[in-house]
C-alpha positions in Angstrom: 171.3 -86.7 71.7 171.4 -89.8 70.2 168.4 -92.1 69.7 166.6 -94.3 67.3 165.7 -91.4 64.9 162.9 -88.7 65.3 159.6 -89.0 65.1 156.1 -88.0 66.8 153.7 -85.9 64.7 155.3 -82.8 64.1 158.6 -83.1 62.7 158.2 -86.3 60.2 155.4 -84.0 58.8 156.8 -80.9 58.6 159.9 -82.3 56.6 158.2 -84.3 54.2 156.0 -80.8 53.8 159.1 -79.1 53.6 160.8 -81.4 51.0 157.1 -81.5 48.7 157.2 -77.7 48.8 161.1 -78.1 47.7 160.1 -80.2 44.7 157.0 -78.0 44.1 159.5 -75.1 43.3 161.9 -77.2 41.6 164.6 -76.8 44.0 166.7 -79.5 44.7 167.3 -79.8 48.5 169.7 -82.8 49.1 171.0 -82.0 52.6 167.0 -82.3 53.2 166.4 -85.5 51.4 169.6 -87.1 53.0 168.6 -86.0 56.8 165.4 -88.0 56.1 167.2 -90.6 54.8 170.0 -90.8 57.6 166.8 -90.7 60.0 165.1 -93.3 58.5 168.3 -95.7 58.4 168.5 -95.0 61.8 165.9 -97.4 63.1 167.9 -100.2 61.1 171.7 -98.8 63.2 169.7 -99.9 66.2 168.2 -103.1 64.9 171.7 -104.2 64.2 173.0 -103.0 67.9 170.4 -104.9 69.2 171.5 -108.0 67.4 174.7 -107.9 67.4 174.3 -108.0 71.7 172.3 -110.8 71.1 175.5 -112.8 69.0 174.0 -112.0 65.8 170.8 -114.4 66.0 167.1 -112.4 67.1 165.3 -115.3 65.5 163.6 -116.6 68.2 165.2 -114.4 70.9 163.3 -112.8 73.8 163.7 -108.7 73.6 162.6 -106.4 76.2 161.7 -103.0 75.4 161.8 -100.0 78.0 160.1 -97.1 76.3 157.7 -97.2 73.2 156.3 -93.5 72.8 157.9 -91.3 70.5 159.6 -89.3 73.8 159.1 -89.8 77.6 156.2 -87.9 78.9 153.7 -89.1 76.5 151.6 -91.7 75.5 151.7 -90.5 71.6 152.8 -93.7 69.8 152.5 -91.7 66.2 155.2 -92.0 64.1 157.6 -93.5 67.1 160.8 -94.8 66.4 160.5 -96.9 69.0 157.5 -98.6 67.7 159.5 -99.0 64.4 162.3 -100.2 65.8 160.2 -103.5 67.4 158.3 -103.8 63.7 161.8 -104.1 62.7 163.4 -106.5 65.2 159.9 -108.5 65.2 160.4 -108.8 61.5 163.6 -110.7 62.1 162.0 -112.8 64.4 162.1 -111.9 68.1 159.8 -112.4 71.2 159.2 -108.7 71.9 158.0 -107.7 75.5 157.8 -104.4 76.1 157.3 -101.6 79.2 156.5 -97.6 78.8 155.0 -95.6 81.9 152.8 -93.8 79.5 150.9 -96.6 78.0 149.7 -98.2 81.6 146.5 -99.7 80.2 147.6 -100.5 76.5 147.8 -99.0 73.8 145.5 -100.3 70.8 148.6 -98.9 68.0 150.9 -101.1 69.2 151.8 -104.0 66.8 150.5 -107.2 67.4 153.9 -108.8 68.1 154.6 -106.5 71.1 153.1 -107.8 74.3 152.9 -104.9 76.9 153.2 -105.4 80.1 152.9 -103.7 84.0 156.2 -103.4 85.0 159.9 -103.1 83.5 161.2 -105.8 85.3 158.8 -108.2 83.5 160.0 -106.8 80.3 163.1 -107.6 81.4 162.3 -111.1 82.9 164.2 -113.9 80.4 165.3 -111.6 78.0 168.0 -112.3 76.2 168.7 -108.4 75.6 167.0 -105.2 77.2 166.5 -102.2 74.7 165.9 -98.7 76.1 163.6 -96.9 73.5 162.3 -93.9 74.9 164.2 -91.7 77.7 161.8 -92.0 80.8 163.4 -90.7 83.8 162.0 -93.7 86.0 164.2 -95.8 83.9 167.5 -94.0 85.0 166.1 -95.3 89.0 165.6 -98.9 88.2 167.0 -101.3 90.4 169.5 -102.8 88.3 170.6 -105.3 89.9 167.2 -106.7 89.8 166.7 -106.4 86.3 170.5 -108.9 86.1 168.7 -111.2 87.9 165.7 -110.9 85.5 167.8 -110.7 82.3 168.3 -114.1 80.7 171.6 -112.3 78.7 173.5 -109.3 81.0 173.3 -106.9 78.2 171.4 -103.5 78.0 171.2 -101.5 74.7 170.5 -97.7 75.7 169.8 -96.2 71.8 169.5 -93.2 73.9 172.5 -93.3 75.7 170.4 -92.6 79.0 171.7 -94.8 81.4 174.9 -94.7 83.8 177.2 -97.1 82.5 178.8 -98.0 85.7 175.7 -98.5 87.5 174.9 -100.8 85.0 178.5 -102.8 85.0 178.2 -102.4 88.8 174.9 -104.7 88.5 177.0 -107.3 86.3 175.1 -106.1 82.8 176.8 -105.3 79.7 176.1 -101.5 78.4 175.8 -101.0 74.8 175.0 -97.4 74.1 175.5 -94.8 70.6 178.8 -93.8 69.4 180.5 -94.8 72.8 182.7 -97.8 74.2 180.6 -100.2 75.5 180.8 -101.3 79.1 181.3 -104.0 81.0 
């Protein structure tokens, strides 16, 4: 499936581990070094998605976030590409607001420029863009013509390519999903 690049505790460890041992031996292991590569250019593919459904210009723009954990059904933030992904568009200048079901309470890892809040439909309120992150199930159930009337731009883009397309065009947003045809 496609996302914004792996992540969590396991796997960015275990290939870096891989790779040392690699080096350690002297083998050169270049299909390794490029899938970490790849996965780490990632985050920036969906950086530019985001602000390319935003007309090129995050500086100032207000992003919502659905999903920060590394993967729905968790509220492990280590090494998410989620949470790099809003370091990243932060960087460029948005107004990040953000919702994930597993971090009701806060979450003290999150950066500074991500304000969390209660509900996805205030991550979504005045957003120029809404970014699905993470591939919670409760997101799939939204009521999405609510979030249009929330959304301050009609566009949704699903790195995870999670969503139903035509629910979403139904609702009057634009979809803007991974190595698909946009919608709407």
């Amino acid at each position: 499936q496609p996302g914004p690049g792996w992540g969590g505790s396991c796997l960015p460890k275990d290939t870096a581990a891989l790779l040392r041992v690699a080096e350690a031996v002297d083998f050169d292991f270049p299909l390794l070094q490029a899938t970490i590569s790849a996965n780490a250019r990632q985050r920036e593919r969906m950086v530019a998605k985001v602000e390319q459904a935003c007309g090129g210009v995050l500086d100032g723009a207000r992003i919502g976030l659905l999903g920060l954990t590394f993967k729905a059904g968790t509220d492990d933030l280590r090494d998410s590409p989620a949470v790099e992904v809003a370091r990243l568009l932060a960087a460029r200048g948005a107004e990040l607001v953000a919702f994930d079901p597993g971090l009701r309470g806060g979450a003290a890892a999150l950066p500074p420029e991500v304000t969390l809040v209660d509900d996805p439909y205030q991550a979504a309120k005045g957003a120029a863009a809404l970014v699905l992150l993470t591939e919670w199930q409760e997101f799939r159930t939204l009521d999405w013509n609510r979030v249009a009337q929330e959304l301050d731009g009609p566009v949704v883009v699903d790195t995870r390519n999670h969503l139903d397309p035509d629910v979403l065009r139904r609702a009057g947003l634009r979809w803007r999903g991974v190595g698909r045809t946009p919608v709407g």
